[in-house]
C-alpha positions as CSV (number, residue, x, y, z in Angstrom):
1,X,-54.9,-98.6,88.5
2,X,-55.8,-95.1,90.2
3,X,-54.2,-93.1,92.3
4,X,-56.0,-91.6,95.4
5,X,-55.5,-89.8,98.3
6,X,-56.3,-87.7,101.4
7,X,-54.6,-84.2,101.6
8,X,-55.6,-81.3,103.7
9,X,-59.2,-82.5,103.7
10,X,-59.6,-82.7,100.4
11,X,-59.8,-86.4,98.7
12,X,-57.5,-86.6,95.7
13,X,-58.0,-89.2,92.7
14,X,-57.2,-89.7,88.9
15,X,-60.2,-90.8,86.9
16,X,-59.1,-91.8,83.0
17,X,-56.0,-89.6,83.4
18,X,-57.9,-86.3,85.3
19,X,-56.6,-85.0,88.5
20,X,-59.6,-84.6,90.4
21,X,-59.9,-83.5,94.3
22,X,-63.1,-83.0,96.4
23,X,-63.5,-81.8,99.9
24,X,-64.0,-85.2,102.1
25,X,-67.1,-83.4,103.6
26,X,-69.0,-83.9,100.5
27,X,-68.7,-88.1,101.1
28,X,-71.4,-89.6,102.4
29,X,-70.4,-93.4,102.2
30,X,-67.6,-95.0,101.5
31,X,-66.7,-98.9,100.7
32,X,-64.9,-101.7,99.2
33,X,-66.5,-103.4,96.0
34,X,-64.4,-106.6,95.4
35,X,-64.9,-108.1,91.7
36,X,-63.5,-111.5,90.3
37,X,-63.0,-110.7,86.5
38,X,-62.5,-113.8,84.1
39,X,-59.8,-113.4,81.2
40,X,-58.9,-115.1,78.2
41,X,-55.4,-115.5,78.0
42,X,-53.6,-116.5,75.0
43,X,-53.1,-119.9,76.6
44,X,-56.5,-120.3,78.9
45,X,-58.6,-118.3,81.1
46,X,-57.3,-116.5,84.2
47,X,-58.6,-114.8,87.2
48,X,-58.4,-111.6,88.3
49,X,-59.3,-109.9,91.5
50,X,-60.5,-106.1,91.0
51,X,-60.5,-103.7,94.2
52,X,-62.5,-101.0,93.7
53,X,-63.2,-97.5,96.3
54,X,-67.1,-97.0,95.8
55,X,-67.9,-92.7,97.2
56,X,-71.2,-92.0,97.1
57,X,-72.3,-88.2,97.9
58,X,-75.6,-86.7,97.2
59,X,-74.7,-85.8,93.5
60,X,-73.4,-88.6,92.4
61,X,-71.5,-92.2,92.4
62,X,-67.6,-92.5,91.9
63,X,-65.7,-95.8,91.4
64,X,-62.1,-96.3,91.7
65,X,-60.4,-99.1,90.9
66,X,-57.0,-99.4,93.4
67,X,-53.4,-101.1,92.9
68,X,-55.4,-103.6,96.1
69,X,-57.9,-104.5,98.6
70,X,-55.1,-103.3,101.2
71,X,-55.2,-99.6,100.1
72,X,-58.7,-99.6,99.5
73,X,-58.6,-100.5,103.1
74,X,-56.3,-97.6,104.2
75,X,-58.5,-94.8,102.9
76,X,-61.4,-96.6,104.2
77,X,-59.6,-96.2,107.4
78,X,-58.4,-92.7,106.8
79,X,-62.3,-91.6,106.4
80,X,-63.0,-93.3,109.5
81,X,-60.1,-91.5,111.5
82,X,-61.5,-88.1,110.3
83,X,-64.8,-89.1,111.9
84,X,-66.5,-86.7,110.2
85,X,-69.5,-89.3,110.0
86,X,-68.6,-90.8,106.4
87,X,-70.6,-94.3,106.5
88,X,-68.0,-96.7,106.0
89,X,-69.0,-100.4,105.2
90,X,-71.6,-101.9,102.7
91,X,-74.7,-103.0,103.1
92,X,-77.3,-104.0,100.6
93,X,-80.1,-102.4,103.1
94,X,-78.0,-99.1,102.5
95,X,-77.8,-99.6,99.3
96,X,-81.8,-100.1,99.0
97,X,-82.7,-96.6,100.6
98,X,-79.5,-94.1,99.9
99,X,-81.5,-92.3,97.2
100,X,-84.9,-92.8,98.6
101,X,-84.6,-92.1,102.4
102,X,-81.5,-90.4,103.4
103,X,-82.7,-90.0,107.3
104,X,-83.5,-93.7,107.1
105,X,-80.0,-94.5,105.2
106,X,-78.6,-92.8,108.3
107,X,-80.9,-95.0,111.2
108,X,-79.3,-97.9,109.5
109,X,-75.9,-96.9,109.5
110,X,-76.0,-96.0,112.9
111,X,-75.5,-92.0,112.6
C-alpha cells in the first residue's frame, strides 16, 4: 500500500516505488473510492476491501491505494483543515462536469 502525506504544504506520496510531492494548492478535489475486490484463494474465493485517495487537479487524475479507509480519512481531513477550498467528498454530479464546467463543478460543491 502507499505511503502519503502532508508536509509543509506540499502533499507527499509513493506511486510504484517514486517519491513524488506536489504543492496541496494544485488539488482541486479530493475523495475516498472504496472497492470490494474478489480473490481466488488457493482454497476458495475471498474478499477484499481496497481504500483508495482519488486527487484530481486540472492536469490530471492520481489514485492511491492506502493501508485503510481510516487514513484515507485523515488526509481527507487534513485538506479540509487547510481550507484552502480543496472539494472534499464525491459526487457523481461532480464527477459529470469537472472537465467540462469547472465554474459549474464549483456551484455544486458549494465554493
Amino acid at each position: 500500500m502507499g505511503v502519503a502525506y502532508i508536509e509543509n504544504d506540499n502533499f507527499h506520496y509513493e506511486t510504484f516505488l517514486l517519491k513524488r510531492k506536489m504543492p496541496i494548492s494544485e488539488i482541486l478535489w479530493a475523495y475516498l473510492q472504496i472497492e470490494d475486490v474478489k480473490l481466488s484463494v488457493c482454497c476458495g474465493r475471498s474478499t477484499m476491501v481496497v481504500s483508495r485517495l482519488i486527487l484530481r487537479t486540472r492536469a490530471k487524475k492520481i489514485t492511491l491505494e492506502l493501508d485503510s479507509k481510516e487514513r484515507v480519512n485523515e488526509i481527507l481531513k487534513e485538506f479540509k483543515d487547510a481550507d484552502i477550498g480543496i472539494v472534499i467528498g464525491y459526487k457523481k454530479e461532480l464527477e459529470n462536469v469537472f472537465d467540462k464546467d469547472y465554474n459549474e463543478f464549483l456551484k455544486i460543491a458549494g465554493l
